[in-house]
Jmol script that loads the backbone (N, CA, C; Angstrom):
load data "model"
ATOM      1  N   UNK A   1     180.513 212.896  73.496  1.00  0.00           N
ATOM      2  CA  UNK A   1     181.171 212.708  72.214  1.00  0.00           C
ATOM      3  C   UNK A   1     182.424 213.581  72.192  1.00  0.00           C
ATOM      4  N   UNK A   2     183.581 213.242  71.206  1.00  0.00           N
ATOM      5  CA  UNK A   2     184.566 213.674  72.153  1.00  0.00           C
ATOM      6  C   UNK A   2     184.745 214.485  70.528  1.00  0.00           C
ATOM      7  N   UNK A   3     185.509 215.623  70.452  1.00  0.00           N
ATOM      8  CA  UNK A   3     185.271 216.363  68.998  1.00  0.00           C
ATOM      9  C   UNK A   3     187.110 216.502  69.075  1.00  0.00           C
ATOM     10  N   UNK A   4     187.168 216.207  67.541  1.00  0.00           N
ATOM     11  CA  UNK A   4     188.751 215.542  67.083  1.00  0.00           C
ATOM     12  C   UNK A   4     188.658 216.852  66.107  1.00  0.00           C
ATOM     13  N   UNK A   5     190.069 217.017  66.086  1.00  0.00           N
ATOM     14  CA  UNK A   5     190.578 218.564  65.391  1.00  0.00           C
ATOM     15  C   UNK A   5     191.491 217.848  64.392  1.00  0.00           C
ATOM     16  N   UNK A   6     190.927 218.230  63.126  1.00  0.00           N
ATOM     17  CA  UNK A   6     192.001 218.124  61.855  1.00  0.00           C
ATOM     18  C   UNK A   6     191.883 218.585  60.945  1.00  0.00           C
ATOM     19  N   UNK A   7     192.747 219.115  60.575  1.00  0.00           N
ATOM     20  CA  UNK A   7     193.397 220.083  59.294  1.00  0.00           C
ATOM     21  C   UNK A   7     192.768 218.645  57.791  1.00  0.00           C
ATOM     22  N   UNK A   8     191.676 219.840  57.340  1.00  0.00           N
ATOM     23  CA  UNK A   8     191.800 219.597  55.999  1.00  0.00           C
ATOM     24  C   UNK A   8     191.877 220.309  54.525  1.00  0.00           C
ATOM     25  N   UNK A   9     193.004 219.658  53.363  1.00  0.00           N
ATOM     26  CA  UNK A   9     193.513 219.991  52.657  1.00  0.00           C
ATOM     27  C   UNK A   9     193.274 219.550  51.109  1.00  0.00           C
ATOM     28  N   UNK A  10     192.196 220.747  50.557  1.00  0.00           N
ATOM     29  CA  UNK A  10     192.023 220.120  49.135  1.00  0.00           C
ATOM     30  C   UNK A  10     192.868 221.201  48.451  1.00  0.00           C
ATOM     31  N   UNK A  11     192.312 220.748  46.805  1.00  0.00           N
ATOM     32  CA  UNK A  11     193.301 220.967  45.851  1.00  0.00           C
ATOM     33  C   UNK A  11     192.100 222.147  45.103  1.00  0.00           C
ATOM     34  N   UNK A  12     192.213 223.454  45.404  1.00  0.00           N
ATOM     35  CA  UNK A  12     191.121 224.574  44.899  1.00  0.00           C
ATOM     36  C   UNK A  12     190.271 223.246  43.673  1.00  0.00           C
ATOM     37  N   UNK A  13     189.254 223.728  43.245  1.00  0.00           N
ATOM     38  CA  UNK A  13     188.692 223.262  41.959  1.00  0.00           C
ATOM     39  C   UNK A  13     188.117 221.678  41.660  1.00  0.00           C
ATOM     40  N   UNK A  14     188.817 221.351  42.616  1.00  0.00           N
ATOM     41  CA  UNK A  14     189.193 219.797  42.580  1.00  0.00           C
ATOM     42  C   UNK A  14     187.693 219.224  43.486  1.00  0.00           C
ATOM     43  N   UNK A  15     187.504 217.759  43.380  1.00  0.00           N
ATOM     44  CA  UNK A  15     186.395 216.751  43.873  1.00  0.00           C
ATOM     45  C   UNK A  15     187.286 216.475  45.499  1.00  0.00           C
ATOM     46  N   UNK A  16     186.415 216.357  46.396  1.00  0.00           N
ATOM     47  CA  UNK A  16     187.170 215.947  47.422  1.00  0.00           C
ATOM     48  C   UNK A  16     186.048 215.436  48.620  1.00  0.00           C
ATOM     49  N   UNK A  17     186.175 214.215  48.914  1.00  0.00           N
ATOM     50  CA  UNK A  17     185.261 213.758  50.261  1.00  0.00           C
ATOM     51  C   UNK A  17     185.874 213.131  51.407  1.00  0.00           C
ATOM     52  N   UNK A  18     184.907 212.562  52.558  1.00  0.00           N
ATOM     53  CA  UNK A  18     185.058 212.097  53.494  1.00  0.00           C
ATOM     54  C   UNK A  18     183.976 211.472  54.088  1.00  0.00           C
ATOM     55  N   UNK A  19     184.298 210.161  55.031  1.00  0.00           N
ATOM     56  CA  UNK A  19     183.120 209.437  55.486  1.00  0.00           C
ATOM     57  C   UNK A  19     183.554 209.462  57.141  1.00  0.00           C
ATOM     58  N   UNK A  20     182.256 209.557  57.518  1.00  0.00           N
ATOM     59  CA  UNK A  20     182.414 209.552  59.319  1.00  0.00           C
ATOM     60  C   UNK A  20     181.458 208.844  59.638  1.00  0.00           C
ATOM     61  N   UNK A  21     181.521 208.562  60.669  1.00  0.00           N
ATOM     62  CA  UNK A  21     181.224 207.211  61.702  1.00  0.00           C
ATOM     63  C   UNK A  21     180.609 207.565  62.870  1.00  0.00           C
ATOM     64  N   UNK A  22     178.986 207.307  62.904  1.00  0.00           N
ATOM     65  CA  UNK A  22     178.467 207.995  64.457  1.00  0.00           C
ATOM     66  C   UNK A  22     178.037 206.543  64.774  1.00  0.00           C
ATOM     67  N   UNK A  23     178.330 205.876  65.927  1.00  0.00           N
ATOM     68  CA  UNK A  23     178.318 204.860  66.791  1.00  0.00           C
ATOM     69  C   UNK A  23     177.654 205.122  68.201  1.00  0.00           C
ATOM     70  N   UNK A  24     176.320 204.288  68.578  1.00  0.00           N
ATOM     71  CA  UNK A  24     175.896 204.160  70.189  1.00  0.00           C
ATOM     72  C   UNK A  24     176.718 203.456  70.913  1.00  0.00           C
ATOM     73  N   UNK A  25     176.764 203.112  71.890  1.00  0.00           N
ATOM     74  CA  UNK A  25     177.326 202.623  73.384  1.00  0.00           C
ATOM     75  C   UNK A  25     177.824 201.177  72.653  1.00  0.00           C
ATOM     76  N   UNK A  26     176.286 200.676  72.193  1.00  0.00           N
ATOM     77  CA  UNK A  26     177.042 199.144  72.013  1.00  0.00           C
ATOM     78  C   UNK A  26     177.533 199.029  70.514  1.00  0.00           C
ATOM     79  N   UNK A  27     177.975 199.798  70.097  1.00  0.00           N
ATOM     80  CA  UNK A  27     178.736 199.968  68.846  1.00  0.00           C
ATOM     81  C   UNK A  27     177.720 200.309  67.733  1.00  0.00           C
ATOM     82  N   UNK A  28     176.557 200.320  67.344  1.00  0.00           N
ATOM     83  CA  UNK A  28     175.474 200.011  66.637  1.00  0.00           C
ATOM     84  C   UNK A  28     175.794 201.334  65.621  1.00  0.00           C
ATOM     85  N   UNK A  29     175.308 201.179  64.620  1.00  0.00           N
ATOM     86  CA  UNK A  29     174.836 202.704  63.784  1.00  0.00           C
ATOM     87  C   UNK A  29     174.006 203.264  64.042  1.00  0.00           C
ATOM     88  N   UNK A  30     174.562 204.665  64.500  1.00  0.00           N
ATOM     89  CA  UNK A  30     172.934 205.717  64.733  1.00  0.00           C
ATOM     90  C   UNK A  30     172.937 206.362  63.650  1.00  0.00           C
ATOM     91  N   UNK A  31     171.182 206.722  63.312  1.00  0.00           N
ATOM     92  CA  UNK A  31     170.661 207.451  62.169  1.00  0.00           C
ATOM     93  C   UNK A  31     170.467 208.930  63.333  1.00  0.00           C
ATOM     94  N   UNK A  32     170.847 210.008  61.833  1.00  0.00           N
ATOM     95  CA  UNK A  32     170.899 211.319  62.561  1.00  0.00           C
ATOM     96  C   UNK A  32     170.061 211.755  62.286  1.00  0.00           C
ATOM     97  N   UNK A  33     169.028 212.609  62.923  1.00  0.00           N
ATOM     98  CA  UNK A  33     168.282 213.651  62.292  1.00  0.00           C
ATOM     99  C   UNK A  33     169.005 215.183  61.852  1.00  0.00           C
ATOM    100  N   UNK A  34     170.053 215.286  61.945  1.00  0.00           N
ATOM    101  CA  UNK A  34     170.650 216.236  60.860  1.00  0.00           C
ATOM    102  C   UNK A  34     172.168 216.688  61.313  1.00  0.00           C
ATOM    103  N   UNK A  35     172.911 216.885  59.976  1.00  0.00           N
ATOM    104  CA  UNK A  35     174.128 217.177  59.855  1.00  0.00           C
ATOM    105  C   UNK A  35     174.658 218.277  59.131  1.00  0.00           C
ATOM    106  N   UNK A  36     175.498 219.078  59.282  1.00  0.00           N
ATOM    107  CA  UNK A  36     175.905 220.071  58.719  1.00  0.00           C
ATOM    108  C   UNK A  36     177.639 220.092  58.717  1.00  0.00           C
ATOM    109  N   UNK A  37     177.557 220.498  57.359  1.00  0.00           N
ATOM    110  CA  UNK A  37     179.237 220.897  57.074  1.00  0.00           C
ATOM    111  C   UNK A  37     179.607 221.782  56.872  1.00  0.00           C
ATOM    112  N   UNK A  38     180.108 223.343  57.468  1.00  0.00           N
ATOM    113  CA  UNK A  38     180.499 224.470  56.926  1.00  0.00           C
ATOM    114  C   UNK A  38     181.497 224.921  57.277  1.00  0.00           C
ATOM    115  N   UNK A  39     182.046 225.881  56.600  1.00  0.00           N
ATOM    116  CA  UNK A  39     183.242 226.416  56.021  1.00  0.00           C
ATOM    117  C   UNK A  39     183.512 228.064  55.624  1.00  0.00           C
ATOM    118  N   UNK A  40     184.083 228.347  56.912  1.00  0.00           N
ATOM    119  CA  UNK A  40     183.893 230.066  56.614  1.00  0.00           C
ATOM    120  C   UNK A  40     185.666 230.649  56.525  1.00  0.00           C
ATOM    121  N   UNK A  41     185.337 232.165  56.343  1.00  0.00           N
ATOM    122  CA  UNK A  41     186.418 232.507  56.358  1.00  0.00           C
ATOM    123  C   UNK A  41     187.559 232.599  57.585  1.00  0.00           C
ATOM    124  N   UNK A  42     186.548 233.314  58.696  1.00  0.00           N
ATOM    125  CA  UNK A  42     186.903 233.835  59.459  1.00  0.00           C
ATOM    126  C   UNK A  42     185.871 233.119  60.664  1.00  0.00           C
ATOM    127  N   UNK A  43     186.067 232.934  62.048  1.00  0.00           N
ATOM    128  CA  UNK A  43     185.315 232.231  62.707  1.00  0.00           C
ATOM    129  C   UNK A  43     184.112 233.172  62.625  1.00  0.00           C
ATOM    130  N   UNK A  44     184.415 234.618  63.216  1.00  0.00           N
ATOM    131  CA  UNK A  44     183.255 235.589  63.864  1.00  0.00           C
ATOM    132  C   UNK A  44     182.538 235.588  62.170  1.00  0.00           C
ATOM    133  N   UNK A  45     182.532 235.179  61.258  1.00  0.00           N
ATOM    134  CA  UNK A  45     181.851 235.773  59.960  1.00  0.00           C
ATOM    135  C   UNK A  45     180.392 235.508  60.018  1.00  0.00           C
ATOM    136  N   UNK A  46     179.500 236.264  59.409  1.00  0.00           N
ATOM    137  CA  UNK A  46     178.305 235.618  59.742  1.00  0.00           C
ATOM    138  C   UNK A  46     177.553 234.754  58.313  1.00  0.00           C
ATOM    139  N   UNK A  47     178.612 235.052  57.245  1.00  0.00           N
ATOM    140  CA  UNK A  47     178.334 234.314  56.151  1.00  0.00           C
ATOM    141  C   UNK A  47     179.123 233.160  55.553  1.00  0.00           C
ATOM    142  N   UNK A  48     178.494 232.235  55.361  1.00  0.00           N
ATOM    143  CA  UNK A  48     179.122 230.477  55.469  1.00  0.00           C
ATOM    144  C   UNK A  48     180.152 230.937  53.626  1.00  0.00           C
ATOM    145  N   UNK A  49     181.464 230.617  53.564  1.00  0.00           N
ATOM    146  CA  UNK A  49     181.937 230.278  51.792  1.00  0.00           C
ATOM    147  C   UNK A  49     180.967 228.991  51.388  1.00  0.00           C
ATOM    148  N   UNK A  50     180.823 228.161  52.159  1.00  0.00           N
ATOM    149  CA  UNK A  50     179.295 227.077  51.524  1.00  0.00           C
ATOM    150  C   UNK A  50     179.465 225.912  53.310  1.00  0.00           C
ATOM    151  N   UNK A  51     178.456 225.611  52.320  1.00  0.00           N
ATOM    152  CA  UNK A  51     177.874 224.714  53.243  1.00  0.00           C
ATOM    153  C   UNK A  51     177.160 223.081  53.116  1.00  0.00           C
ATOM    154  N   UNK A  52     177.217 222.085  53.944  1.00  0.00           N
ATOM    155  CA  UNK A  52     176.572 220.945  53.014  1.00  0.00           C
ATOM    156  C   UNK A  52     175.826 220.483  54.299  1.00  0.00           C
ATOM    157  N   UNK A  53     174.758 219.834  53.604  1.00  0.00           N
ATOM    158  CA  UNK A  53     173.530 219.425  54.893  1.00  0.00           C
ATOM    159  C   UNK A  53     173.060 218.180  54.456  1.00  0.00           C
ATOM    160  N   UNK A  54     172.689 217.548  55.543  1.00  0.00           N
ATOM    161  CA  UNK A  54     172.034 216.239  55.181  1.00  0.00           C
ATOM    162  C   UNK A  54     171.062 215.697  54.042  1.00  0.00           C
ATOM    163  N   UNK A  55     171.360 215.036  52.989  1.00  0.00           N
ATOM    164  CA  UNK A  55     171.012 214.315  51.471  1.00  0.00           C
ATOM    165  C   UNK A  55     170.987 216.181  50.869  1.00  0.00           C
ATOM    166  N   UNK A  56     171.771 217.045  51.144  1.00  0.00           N
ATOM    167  CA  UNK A  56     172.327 217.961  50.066  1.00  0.00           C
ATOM    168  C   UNK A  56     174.102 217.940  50.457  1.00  0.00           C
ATOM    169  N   UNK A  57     174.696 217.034  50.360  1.00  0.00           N
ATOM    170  CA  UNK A  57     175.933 217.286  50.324  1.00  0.00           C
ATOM    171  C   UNK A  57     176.920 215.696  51.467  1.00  0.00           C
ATOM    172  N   UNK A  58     175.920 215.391  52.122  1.00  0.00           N
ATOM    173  CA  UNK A  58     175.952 214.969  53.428  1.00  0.00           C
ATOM    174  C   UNK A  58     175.087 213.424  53.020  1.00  0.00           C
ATOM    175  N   UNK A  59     175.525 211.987  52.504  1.00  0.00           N
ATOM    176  CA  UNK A  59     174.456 211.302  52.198  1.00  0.00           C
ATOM    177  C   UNK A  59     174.918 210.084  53.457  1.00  0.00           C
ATOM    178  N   UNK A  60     173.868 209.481  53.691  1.00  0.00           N
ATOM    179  CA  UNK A  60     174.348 207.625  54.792  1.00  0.00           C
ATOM    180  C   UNK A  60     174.552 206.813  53.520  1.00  0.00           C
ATOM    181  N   UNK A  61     175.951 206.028  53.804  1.00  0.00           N
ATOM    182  CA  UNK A  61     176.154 204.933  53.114  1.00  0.00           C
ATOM    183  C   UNK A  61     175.733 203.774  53.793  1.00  0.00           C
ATOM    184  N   UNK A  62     175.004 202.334  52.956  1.00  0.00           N
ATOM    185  CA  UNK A  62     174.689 201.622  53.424  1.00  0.00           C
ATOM    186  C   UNK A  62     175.513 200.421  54.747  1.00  0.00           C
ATOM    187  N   UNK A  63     176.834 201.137  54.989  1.00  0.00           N
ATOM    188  CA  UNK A  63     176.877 200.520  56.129  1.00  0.00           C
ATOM    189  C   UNK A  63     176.731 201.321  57.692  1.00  0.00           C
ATOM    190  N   UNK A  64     175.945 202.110  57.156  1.00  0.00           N
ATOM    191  CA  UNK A  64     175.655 203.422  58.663  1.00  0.00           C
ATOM    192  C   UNK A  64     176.925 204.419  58.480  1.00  0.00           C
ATOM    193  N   UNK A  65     177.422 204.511  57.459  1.00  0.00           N
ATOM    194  CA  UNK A  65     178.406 205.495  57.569  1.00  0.00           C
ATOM    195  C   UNK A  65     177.510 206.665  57.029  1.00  0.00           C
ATOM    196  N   UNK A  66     178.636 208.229  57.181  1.00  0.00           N
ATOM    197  CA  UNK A  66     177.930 209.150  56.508  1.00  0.00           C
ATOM    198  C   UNK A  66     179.256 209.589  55.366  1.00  0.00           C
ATOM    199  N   UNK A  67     178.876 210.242  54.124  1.00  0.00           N
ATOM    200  CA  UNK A  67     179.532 210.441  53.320  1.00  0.00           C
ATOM    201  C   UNK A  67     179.219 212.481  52.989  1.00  0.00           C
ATOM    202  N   UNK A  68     180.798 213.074  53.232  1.00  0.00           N
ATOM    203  CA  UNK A  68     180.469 214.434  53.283  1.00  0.00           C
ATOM    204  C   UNK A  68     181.197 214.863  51.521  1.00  0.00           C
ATOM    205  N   UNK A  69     180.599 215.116  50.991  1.00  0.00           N
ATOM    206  CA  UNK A  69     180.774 215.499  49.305  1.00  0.00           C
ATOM    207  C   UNK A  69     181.109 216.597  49.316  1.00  0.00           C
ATOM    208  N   UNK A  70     183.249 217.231  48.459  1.00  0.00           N
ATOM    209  CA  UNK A  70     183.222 218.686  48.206  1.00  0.00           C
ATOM    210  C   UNK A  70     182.732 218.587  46.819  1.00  0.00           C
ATOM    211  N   UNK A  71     182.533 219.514  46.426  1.00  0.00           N
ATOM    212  CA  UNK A  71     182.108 219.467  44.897  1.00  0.00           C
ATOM    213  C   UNK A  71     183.055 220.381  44.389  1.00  0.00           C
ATOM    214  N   UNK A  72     183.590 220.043  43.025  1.00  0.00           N
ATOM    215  CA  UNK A  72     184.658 221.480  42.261  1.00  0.00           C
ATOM    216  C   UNK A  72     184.226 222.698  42.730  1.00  0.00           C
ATOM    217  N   UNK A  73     182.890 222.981  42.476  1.00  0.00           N
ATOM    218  CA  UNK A  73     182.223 224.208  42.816  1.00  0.00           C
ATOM    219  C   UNK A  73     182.541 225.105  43.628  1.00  0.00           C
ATOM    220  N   UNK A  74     182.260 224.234  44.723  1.00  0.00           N
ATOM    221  CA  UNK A  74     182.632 224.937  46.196  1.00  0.00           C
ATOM    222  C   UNK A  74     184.067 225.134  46.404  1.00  0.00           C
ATOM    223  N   UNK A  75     184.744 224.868  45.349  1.00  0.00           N
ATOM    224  CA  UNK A  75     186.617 225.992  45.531  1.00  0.00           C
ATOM    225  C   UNK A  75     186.894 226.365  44.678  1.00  0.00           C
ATOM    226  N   UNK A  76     186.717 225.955  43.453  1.00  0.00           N
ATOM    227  CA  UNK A  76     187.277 226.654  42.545  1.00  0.00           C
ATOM    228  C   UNK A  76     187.338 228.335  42.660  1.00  0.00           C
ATOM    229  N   UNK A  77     186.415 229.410  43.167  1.00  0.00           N
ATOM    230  CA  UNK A  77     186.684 230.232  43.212  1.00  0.00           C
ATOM    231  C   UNK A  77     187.158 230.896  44.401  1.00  0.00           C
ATOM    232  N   UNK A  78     188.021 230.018  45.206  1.00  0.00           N
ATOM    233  CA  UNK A  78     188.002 230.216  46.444  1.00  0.00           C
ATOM    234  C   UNK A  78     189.952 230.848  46.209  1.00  0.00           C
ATOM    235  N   UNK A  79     190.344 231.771  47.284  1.00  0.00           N
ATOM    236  CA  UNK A  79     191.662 232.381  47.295  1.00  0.00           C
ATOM    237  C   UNK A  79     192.159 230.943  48.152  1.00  0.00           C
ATOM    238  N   UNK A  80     193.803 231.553  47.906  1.00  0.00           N
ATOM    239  CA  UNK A  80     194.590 230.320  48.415  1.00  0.00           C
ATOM    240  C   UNK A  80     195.099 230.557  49.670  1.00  0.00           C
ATOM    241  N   UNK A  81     193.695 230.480  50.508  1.00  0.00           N
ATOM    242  CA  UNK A  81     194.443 230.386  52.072  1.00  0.00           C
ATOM    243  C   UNK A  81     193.595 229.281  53.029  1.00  0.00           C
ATOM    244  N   UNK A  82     193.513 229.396  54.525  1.00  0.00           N
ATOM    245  CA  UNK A  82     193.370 228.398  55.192  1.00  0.00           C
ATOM    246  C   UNK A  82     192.076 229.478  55.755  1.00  0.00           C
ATOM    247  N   UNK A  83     191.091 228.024  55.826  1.00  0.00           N
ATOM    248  CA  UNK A  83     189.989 228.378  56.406  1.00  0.00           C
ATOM    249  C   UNK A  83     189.451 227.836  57.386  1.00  0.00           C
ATOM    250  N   UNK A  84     188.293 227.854  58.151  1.00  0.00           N
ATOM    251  CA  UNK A  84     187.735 227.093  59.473  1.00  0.00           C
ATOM    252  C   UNK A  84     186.275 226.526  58.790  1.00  0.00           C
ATOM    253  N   UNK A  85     186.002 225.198  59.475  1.00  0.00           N
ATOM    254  CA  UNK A  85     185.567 224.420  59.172  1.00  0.00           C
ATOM    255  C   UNK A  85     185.116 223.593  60.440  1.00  0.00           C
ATOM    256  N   UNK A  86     183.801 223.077  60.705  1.00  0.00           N
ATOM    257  CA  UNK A  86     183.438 222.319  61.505  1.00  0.00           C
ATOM    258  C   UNK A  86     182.159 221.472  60.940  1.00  0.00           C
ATOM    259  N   UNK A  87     181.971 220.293  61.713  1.00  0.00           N
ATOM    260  CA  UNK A  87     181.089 218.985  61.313  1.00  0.00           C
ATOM    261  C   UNK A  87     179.782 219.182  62.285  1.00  0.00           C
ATOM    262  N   UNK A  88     178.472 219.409  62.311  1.00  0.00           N
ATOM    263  CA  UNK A  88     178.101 219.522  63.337  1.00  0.00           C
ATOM    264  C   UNK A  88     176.542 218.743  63.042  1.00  0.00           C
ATOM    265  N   UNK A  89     176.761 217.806  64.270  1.00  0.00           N
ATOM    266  CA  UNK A  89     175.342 216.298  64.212  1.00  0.00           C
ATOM    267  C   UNK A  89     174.479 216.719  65.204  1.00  0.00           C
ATOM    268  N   UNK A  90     173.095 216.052  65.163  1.00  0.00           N
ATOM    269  CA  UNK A  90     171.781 216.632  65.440  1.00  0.00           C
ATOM    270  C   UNK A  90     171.638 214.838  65.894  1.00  0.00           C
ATOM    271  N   UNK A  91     171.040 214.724  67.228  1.00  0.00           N
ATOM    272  CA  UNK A  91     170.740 213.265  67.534  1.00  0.00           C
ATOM    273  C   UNK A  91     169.593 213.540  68.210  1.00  0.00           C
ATOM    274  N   UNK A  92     168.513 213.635  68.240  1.00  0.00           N
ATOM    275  CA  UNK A  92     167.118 213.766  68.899  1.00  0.00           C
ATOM    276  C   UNK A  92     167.263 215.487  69.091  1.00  0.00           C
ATOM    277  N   UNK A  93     167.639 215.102  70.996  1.00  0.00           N
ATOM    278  CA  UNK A  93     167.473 216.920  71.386  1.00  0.00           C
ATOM    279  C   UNK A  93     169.147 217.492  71.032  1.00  0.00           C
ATOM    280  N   UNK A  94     169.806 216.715  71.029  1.00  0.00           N
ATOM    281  CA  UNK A  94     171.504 216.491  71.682  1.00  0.00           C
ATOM    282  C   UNK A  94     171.843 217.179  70.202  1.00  0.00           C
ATOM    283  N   UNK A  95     173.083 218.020  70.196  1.00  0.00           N
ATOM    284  CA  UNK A  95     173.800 218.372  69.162  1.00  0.00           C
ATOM    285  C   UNK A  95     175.399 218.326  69.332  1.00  0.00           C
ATOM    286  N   UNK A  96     176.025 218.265  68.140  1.00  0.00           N
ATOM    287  CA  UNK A  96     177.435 217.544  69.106  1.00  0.00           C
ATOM    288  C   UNK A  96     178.258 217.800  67.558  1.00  0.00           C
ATOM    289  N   UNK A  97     179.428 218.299  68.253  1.00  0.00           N
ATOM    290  CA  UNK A  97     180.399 218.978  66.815  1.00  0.00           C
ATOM    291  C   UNK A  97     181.769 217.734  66.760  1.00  0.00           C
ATOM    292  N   UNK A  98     181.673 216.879  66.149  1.00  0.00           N
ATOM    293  CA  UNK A  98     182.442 215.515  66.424  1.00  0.00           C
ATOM    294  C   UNK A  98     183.927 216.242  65.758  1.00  0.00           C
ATOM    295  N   UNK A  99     184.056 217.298  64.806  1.00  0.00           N
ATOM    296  CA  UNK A  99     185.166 217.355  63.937  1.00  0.00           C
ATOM    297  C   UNK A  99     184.950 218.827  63.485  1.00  0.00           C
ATOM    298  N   UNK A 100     186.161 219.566  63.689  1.00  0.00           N
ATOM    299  CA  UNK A 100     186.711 220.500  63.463  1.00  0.00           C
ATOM    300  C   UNK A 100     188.531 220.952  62.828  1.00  0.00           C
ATOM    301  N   UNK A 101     188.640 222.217  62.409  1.00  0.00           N
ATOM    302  CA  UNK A 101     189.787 222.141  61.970  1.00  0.00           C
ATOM    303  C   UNK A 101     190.101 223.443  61.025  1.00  0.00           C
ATOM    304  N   UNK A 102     191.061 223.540  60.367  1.00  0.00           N
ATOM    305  CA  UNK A 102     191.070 224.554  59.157  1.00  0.00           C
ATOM    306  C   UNK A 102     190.787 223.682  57.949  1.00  0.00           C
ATOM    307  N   UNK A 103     190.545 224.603  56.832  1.00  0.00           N
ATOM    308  CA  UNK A 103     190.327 223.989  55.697  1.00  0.00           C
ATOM    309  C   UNK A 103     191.086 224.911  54.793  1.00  0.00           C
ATOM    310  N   UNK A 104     192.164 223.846  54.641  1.00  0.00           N
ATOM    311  CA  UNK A 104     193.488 224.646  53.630  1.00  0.00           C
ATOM    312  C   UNK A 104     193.028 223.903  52.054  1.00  0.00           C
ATOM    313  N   UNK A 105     192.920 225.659  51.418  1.00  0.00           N
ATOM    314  CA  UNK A 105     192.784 225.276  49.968  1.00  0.00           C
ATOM    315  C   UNK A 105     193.857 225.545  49.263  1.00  0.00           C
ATOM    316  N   UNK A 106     194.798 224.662  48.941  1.00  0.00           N
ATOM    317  CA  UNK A 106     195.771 225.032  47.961  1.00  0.00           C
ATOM    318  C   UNK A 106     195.854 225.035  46.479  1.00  0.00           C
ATOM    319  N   UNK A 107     196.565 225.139  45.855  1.00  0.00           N
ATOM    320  CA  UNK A 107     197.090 225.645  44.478  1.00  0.00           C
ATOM    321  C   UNK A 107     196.523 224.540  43.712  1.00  0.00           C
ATOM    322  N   UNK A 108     196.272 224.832  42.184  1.00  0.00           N
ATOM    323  CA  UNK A 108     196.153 223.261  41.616  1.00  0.00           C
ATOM    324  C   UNK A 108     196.840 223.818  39.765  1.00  0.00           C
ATOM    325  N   UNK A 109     197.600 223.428  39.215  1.00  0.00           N
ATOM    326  CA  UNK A 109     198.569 223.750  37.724  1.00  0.00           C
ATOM    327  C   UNK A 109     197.099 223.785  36.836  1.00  0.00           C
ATOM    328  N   UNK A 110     196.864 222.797  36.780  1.00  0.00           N
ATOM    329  CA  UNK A 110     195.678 222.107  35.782  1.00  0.00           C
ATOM    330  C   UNK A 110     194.552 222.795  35.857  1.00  0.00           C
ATOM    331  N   UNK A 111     194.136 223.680  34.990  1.00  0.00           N
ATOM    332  CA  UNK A 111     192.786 223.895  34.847  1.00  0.00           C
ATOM    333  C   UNK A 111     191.891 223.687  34.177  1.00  0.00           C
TER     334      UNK A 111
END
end "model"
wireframe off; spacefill off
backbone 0.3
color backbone group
């Protein structure tokens, strides 16, 4: 599995998601036995700013996709800088980090 690097950019406070796509050989939908989304400050940190896990944050949409949920929660109290962030899937024994990146929280007027 080949792991794709991208910068993502919410708005502090704000709702924000994403859907990803785990595919076998002959294109099919695979079901995962577990997924994780976290988000720290610093790589070496040993404490996650949050985290989202499979049907807590992390749900399958009915076409085999997966759907990763930010919630206001998880930024609103967050400072305005860039953070690290990685996607990481559970397939039987196999574990495999498909998506990585920073996670830039910027400014938002409206509160």
């Amino acid at each position: 599995m080949i792991t794709k690097v991208k910068d993502i950019i919410v708005t502090r406070g704000d709702s924000k998601g994403f859907n990803f796509r785990v595919r076998d050989r002959q294109g099919q939908a695979t079901t995962l036995d577990g997924a994780t989304f976290s988000v720290k400050e610093n790589l070496d940190d040993s404490v996650y700013v949050f985290q989202k896990t499979l049907s807590l944050g992390i749900s399958q949409l009915d076409n085999g996709d997966y759907y990763v949920k930010i919630e206001p929660a998880d930024t609103e109290g967050l400072e305005l800088q860039k953070y690290y962030y990685d996607l990481q899937i559970e397939i039987g024994d196999d574990v495999y980090t498909p998506l990585k990146g920073r996670f830039d929280v910027r400014w938002d007027v409206t509160e």
